[in-house]
Chimera marker file (.cmm) of the C-alpha trace (Angstrom):
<marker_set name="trace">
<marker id="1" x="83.348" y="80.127" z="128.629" r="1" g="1" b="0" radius="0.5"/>
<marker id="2" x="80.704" y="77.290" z="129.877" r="1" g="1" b="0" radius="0.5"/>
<marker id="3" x="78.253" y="76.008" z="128.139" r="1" g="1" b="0" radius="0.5"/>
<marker id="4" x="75.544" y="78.895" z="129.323" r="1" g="1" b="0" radius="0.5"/>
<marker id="5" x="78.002" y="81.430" z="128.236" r="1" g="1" b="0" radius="0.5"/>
<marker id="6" x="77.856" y="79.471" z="124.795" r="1" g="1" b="0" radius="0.5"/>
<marker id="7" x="74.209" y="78.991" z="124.037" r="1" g="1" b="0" radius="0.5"/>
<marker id="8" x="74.105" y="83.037" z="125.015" r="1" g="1" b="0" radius="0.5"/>
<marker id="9" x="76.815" y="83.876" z="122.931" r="1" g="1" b="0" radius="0.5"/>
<marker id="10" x="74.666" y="82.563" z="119.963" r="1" g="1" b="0" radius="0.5"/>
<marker id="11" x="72.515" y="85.383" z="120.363" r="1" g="1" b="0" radius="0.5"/>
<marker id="12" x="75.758" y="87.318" z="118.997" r="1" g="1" b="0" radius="0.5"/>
<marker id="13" x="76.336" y="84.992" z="116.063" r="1" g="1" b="0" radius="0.5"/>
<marker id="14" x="75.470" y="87.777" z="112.791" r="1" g="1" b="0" radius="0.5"/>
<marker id="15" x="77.203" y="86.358" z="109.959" r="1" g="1" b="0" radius="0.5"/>
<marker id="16" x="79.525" y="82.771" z="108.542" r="1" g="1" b="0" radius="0.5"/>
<marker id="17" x="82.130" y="82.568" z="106.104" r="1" g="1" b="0" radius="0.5"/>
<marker id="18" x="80.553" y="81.330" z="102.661" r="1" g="1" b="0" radius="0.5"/>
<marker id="19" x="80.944" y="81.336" z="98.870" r="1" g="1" b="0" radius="0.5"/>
<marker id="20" x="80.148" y="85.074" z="97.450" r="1" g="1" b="0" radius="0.5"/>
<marker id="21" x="80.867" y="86.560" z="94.297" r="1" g="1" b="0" radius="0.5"/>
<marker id="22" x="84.379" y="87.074" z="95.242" r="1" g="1" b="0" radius="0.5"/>
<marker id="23" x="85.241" y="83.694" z="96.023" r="1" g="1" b="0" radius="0.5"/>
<marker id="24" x="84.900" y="83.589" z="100.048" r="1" g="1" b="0" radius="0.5"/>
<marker id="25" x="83.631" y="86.023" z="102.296" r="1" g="1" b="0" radius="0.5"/>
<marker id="26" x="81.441" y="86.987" z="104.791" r="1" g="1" b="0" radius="0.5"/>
<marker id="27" x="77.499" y="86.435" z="104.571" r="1" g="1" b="0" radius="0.5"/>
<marker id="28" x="74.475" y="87.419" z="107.097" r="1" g="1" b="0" radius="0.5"/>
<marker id="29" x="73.179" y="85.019" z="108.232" r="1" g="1" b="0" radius="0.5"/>
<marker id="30" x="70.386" y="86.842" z="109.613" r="1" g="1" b="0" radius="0.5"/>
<marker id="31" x="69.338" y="90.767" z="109.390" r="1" g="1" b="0" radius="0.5"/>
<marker id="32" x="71.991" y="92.783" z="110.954" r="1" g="1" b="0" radius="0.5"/>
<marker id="33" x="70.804" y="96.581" z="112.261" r="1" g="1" b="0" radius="0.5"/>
<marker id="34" x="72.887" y="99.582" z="111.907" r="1" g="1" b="0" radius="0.5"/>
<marker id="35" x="75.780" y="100.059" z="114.622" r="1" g="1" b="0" radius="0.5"/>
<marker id="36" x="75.703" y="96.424" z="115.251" r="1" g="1" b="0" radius="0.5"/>
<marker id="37" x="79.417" y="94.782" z="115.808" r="1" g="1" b="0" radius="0.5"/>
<marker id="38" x="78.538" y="91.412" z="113.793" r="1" g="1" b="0" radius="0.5"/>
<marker id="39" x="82.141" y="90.189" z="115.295" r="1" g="1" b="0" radius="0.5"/>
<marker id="40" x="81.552" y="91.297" z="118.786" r="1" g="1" b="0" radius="0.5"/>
<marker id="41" x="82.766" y="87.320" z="119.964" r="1" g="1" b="0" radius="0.5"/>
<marker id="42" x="85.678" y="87.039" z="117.537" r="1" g="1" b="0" radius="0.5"/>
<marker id="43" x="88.494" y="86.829" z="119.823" r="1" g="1" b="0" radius="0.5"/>
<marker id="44" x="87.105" y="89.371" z="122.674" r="1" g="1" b="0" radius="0.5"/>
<marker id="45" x="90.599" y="88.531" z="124.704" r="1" g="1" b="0" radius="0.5"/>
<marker id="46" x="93.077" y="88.636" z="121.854" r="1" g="1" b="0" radius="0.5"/>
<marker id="47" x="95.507" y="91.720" z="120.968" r="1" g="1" b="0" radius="0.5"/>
<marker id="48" x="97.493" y="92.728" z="118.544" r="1" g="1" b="0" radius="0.5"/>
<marker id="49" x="100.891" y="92.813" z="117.688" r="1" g="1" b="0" radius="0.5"/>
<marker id="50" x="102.648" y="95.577" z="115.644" r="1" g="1" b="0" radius="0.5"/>
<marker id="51" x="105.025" y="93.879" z="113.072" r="1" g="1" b="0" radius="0.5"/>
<marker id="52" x="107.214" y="96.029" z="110.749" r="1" g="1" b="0" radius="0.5"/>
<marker id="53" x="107.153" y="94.807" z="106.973" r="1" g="1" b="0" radius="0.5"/>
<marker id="54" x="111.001" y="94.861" z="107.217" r="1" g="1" b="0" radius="0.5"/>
<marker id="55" x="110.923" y="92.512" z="110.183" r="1" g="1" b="0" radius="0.5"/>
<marker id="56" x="108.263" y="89.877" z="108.437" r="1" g="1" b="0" radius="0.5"/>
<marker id="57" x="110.488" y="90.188" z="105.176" r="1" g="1" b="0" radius="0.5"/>
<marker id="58" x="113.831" y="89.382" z="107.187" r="1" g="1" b="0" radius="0.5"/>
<marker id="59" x="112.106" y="86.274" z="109.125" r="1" g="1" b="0" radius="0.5"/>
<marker id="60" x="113.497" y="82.855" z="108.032" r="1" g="1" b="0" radius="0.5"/>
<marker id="61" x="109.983" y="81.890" z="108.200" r="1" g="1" b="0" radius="0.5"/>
<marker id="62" x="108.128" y="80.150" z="105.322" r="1" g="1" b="0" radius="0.5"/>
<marker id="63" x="107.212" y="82.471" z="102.319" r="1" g="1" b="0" radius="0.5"/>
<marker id="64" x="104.053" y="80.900" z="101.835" r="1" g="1" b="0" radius="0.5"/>
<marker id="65" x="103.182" y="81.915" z="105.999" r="1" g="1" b="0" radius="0.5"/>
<marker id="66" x="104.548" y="84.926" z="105.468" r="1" g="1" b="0" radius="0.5"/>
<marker id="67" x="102.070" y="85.433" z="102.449" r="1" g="1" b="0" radius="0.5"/>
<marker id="68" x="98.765" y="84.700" z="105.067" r="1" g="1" b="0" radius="0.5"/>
<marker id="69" x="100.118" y="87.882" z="106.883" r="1" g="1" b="0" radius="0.5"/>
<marker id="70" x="100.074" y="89.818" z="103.900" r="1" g="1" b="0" radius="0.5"/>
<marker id="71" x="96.936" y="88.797" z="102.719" r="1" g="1" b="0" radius="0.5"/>
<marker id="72" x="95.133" y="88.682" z="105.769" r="1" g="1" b="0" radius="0.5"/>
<marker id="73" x="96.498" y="91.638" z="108.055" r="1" g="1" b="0" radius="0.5"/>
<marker id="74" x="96.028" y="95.115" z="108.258" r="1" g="1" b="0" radius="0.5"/>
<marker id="75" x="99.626" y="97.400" z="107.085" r="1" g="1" b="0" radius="0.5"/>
<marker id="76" x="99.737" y="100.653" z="108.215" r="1" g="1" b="0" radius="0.5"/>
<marker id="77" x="102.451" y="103.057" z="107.656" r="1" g="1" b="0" radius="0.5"/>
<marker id="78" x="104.838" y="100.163" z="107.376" r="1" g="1" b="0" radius="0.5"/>
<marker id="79" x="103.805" y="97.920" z="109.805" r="1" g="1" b="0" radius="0.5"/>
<marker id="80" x="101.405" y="95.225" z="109.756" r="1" g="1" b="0" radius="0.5"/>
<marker id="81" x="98.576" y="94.312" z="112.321" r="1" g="1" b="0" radius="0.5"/>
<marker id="82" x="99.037" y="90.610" z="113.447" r="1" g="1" b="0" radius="0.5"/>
<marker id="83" x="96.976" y="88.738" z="115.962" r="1" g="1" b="0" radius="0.5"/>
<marker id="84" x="99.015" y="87.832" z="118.957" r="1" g="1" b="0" radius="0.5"/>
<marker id="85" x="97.425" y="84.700" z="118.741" r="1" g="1" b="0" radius="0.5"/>
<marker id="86" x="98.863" y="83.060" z="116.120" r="1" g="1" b="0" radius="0.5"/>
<marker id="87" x="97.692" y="83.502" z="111.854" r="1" g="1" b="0" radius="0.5"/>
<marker id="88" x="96.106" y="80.063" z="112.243" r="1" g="1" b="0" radius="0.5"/>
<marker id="89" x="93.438" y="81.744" z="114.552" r="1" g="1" b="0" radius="0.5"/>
<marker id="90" x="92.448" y="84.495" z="112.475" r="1" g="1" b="0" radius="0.5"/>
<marker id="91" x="88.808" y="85.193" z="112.919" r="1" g="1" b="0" radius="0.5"/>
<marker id="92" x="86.100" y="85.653" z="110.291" r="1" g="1" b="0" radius="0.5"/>
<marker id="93" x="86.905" y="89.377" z="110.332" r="1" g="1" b="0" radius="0.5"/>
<marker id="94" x="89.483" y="88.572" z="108.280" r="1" g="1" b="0" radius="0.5"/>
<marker id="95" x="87.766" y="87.672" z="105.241" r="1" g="1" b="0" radius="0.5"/>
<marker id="96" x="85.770" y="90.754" z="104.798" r="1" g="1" b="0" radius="0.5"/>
<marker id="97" x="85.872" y="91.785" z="101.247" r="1" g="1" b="0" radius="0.5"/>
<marker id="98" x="86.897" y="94.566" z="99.798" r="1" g="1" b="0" radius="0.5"/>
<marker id="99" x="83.788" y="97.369" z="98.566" r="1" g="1" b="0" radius="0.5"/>
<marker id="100" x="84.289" y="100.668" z="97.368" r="1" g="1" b="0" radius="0.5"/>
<marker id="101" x="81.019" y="101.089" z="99.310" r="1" g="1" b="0" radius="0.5"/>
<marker id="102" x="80.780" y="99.060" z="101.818" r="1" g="1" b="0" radius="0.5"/>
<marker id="103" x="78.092" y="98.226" z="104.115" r="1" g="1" b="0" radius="0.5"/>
<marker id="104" x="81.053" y="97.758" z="107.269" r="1" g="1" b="0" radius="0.5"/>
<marker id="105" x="83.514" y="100.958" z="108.572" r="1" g="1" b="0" radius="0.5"/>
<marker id="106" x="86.527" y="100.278" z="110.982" r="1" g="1" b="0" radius="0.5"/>
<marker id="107" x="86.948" y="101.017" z="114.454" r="1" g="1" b="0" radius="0.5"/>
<marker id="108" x="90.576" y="101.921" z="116.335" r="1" g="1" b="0" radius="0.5"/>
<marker id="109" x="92.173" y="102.411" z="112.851" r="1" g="1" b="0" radius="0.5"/>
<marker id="110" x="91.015" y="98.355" z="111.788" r="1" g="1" b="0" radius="0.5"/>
<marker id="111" x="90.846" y="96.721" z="114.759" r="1" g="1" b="0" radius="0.5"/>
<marker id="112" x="86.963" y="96.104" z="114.449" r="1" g="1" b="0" radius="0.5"/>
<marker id="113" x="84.052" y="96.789" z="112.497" r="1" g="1" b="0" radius="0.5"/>
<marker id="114" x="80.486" y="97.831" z="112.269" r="1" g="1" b="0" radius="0.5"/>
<marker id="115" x="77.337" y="97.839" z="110.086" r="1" g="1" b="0" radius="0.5"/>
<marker id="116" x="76.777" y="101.319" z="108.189" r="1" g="1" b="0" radius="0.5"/>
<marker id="117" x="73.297" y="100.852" z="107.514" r="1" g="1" b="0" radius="0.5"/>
<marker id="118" x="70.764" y="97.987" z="108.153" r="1" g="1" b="0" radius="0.5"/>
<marker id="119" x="72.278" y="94.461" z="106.249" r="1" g="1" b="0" radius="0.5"/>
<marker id="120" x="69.586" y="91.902" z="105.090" r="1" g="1" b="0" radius="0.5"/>
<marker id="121" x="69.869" y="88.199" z="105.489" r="1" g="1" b="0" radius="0.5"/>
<marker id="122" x="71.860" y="86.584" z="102.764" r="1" g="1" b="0" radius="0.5"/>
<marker id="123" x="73.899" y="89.918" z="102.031" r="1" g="1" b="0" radius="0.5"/>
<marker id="124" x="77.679" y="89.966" z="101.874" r="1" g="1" b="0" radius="0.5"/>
<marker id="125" x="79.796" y="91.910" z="104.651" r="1" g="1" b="0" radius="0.5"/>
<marker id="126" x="82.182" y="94.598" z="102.967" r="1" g="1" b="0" radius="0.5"/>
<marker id="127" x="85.001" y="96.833" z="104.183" r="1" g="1" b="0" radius="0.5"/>
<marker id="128" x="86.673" y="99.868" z="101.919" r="1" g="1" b="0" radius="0.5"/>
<marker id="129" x="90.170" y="98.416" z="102.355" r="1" g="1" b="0" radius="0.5"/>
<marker id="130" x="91.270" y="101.944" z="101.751" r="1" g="1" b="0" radius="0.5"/>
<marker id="131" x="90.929" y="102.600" z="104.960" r="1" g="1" b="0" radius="0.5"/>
<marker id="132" x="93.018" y="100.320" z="106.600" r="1" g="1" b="0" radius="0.5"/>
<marker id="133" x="96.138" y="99.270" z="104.309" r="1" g="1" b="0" radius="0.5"/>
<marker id="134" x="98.293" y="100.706" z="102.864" r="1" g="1" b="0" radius="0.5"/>
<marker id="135" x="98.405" y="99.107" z="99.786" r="1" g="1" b="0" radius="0.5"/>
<marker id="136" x="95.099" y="99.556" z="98.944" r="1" g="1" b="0" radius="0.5"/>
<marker id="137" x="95.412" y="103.647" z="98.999" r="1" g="1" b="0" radius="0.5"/>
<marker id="138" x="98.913" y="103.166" z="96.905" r="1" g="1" b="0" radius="0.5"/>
<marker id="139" x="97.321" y="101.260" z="94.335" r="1" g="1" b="0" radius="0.5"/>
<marker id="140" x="94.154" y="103.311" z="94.170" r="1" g="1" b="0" radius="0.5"/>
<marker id="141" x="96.518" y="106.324" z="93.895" r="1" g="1" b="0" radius="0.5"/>
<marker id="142" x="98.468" y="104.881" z="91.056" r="1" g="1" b="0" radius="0.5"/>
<marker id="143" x="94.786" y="104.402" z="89.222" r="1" g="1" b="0" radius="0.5"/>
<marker id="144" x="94.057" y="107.944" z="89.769" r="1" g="1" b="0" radius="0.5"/>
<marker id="145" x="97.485" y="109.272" z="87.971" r="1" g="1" b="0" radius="0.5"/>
<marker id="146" x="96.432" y="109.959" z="83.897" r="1" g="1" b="0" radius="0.5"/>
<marker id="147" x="98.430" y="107.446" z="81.641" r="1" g="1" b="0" radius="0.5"/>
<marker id="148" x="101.551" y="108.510" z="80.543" r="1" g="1" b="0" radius="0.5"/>
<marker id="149" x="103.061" y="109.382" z="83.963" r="1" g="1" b="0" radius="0.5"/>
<link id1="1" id2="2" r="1" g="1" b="0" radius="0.2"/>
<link id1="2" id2="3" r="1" g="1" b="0" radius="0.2"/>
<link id1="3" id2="4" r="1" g="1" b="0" radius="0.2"/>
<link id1="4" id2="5" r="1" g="1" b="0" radius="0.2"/>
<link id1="5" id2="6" r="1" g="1" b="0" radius="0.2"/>
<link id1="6" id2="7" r="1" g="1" b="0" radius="0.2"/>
<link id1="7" id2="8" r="1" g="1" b="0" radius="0.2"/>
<link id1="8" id2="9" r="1" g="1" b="0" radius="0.2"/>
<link id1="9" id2="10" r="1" g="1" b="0" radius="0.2"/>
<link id1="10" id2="11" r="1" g="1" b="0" radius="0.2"/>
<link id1="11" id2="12" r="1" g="1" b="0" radius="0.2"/>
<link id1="12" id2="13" r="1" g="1" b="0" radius="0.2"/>
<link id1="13" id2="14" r="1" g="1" b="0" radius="0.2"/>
<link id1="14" id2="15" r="1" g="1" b="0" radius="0.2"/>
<link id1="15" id2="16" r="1" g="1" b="0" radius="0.2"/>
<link id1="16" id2="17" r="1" g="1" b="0" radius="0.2"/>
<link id1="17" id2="18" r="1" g="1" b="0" radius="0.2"/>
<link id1="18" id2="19" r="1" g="1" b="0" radius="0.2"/>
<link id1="19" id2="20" r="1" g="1" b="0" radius="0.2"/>
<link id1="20" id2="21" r="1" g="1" b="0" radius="0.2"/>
<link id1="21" id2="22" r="1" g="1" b="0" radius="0.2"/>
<link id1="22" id2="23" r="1" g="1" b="0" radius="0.2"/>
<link id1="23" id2="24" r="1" g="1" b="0" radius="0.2"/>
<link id1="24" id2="25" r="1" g="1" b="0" radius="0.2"/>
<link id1="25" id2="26" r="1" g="1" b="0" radius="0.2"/>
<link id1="26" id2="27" r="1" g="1" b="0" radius="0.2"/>
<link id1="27" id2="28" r="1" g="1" b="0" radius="0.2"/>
<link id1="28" id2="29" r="1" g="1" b="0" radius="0.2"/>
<link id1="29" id2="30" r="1" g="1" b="0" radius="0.2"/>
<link id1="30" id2="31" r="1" g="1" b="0" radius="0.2"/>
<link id1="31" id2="32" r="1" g="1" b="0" radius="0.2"/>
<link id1="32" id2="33" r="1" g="1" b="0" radius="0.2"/>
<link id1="33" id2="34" r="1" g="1" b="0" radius="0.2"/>
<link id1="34" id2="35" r="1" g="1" b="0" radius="0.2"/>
<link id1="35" id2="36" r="1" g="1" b="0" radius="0.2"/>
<link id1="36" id2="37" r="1" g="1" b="0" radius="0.2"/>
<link id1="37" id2="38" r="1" g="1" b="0" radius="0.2"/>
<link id1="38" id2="39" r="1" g="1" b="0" radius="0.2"/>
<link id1="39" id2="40" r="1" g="1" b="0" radius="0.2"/>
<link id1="40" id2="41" r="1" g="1" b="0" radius="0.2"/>
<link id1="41" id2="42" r="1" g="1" b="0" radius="0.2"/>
<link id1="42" id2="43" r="1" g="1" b="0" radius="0.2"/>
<link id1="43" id2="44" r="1" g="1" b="0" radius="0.2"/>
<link id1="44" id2="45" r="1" g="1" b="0" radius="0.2"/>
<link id1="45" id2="46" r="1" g="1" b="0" radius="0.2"/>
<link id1="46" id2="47" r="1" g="1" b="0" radius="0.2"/>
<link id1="47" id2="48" r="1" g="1" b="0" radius="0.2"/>
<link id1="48" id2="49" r="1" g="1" b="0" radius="0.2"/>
<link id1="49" id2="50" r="1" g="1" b="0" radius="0.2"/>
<link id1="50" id2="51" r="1" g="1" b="0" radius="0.2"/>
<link id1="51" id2="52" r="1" g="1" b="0" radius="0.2"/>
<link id1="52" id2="53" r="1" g="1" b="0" radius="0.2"/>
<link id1="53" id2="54" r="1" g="1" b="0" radius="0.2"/>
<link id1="54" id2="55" r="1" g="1" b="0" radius="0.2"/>
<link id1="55" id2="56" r="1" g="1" b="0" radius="0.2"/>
<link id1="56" id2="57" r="1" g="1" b="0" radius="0.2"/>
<link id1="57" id2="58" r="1" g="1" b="0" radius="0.2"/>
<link id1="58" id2="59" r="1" g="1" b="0" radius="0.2"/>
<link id1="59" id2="60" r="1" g="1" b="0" radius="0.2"/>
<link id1="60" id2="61" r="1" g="1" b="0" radius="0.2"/>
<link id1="61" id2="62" r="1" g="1" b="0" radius="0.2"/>
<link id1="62" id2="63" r="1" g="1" b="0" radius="0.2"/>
<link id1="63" id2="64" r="1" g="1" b="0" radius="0.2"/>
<link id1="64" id2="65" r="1" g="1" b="0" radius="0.2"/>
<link id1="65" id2="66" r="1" g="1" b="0" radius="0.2"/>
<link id1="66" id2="67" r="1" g="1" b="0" radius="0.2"/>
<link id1="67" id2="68" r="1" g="1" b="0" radius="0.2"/>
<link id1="68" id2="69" r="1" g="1" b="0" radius="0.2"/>
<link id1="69" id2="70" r="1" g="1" b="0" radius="0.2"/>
<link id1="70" id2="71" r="1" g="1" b="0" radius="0.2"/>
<link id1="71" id2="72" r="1" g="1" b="0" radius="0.2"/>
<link id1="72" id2="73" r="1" g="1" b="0" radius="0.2"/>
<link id1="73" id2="74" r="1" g="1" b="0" radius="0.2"/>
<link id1="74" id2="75" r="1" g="1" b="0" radius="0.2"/>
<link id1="75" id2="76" r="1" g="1" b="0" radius="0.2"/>
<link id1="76" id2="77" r="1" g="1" b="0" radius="0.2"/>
<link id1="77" id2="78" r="1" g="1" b="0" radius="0.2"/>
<link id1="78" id2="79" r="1" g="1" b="0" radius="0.2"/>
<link id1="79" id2="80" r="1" g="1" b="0" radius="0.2"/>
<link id1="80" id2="81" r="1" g="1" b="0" radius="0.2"/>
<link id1="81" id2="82" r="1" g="1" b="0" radius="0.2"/>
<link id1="82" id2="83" r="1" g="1" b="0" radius="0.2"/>
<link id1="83" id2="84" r="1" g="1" b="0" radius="0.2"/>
<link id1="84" id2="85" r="1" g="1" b="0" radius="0.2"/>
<link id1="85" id2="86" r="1" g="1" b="0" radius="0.2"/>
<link id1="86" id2="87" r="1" g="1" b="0" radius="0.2"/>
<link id1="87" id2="88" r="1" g="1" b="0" radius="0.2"/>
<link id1="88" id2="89" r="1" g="1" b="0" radius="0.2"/>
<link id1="89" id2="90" r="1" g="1" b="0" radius="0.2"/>
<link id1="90" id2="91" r="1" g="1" b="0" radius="0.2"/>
<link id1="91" id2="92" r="1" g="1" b="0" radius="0.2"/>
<link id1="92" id2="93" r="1" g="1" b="0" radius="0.2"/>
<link id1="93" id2="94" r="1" g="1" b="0" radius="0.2"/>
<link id1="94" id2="95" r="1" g="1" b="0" radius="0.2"/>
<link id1="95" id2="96" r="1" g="1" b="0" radius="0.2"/>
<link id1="96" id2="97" r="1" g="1" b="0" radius="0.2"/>
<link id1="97" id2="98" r="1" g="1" b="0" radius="0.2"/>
<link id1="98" id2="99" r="1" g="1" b="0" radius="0.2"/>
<link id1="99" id2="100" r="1" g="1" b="0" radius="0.2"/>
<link id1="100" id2="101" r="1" g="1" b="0" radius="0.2"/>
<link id1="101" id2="102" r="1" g="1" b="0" radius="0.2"/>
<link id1="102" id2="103" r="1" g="1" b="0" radius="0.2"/>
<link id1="103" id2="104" r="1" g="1" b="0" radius="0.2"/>
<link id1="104" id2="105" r="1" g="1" b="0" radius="0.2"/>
<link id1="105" id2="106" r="1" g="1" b="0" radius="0.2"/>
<link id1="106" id2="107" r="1" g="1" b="0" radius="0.2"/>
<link id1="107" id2="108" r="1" g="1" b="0" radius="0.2"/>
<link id1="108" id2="109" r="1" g="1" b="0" radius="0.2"/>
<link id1="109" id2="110" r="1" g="1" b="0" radius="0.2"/>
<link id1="110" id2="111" r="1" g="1" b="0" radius="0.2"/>
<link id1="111" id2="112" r="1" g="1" b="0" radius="0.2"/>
<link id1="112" id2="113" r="1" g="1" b="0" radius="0.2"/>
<link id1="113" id2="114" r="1" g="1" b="0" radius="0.2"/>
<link id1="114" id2="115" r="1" g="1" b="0" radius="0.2"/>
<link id1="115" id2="116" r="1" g="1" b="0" radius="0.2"/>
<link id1="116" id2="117" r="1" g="1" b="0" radius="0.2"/>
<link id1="117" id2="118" r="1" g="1" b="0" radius="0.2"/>
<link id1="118" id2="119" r="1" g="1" b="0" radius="0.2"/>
<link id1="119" id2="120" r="1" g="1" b="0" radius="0.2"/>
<link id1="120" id2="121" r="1" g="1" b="0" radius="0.2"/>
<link id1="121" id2="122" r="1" g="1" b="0" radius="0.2"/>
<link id1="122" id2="123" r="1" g="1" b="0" radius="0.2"/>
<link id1="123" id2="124" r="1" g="1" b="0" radius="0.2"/>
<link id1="124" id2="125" r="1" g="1" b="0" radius="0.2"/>
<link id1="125" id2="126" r="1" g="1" b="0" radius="0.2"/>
<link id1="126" id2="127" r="1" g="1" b="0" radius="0.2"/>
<link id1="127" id2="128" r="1" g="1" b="0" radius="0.2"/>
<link id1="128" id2="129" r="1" g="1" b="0" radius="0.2"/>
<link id1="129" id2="130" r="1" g="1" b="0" radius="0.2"/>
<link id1="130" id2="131" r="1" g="1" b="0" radius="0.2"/>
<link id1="131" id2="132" r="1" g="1" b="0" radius="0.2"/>
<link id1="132" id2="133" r="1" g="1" b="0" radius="0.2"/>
<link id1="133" id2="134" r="1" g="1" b="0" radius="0.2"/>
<link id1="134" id2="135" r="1" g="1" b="0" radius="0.2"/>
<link id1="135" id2="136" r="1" g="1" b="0" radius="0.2"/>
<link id1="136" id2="137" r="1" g="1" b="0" radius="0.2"/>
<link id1="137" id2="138" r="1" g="1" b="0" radius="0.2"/>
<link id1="138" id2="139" r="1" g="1" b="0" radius="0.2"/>
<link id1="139" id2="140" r="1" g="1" b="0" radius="0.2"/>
<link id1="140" id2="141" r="1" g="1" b="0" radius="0.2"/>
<link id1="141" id2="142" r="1" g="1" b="0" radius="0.2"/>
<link id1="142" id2="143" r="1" g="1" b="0" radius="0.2"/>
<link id1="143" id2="144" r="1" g="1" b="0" radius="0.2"/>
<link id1="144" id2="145" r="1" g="1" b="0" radius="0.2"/>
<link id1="145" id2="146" r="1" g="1" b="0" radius="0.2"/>
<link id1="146" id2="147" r="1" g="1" b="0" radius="0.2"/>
<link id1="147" id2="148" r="1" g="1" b="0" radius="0.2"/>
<link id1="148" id2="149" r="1" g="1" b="0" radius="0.2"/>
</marker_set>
């Protein structure tokens, strides 16, 4: 990217990271319309990688960077969703918050995002994590069950 590619690439810039109710997410910083892709210039060359849980749990790597990936990336039917970049590089995609109606719904099974409805300046981004890990639908499953069982 030079410089011209840049300053036009602003005209793509939707949202930041800031302090919301949840701690730290992701804020408008201007009005969004429906359909819109607010992370259209997150990455646009990176892939992903398909990690199995098993493999992450067996790696001799630290447990506190092997905490990021959980926290950060997508699991699906065992396996997580990794940037092939590196988990220092994660975009601002990543911080999305979790809604049980969100304003955001996936694309490819998680691999981006857009707007559901119009989203004003100042308004947090959300995601239903439901639809994208795992762990999300077990746990809201295990809500569902009446006490006792």
């Amino acid at each position: 990217m030079n410089k011209a590619q840049f300053l036009r690439s602003l005209n793509d810039v939707w949202c930041r990271l800031a302090v919301t109710r949840h701690g730290v997410g992701v804020v408008a910083i201007r009005n969004i319309p429906k359909g819109t892709d607010p992370f259209k210039n997150c990455d646009p060359f990176g892939d992903v990688l398909e990690l199995p849980e098993k493999e992450l749990e067996g790696s001799p790597a630290p447990e506190e960077a092997k905490q990021l990936v959980r926290d950060f990336c997508a699991l699906q039917d065992g396996t997580y969703f990794v940037p092939d970049y590196g988990i220092d590089a994660i975009d601002k995609s990543y911080f999305l918050n979790h809604s049980s109606k969100p304003n955001m719904r996936i694309l490819d099974s998680g691999e981006g995002f857009v707007t559901v409805r119009a989203i004003r300046k100042g308004e947090e981004l959300t995601a239903d994590y439901g639809q994208y890990h795992e762990y999300v639908r077990e746990f809201e499953k295990k809500q569902k069950r009446p006490k006792g069982r």
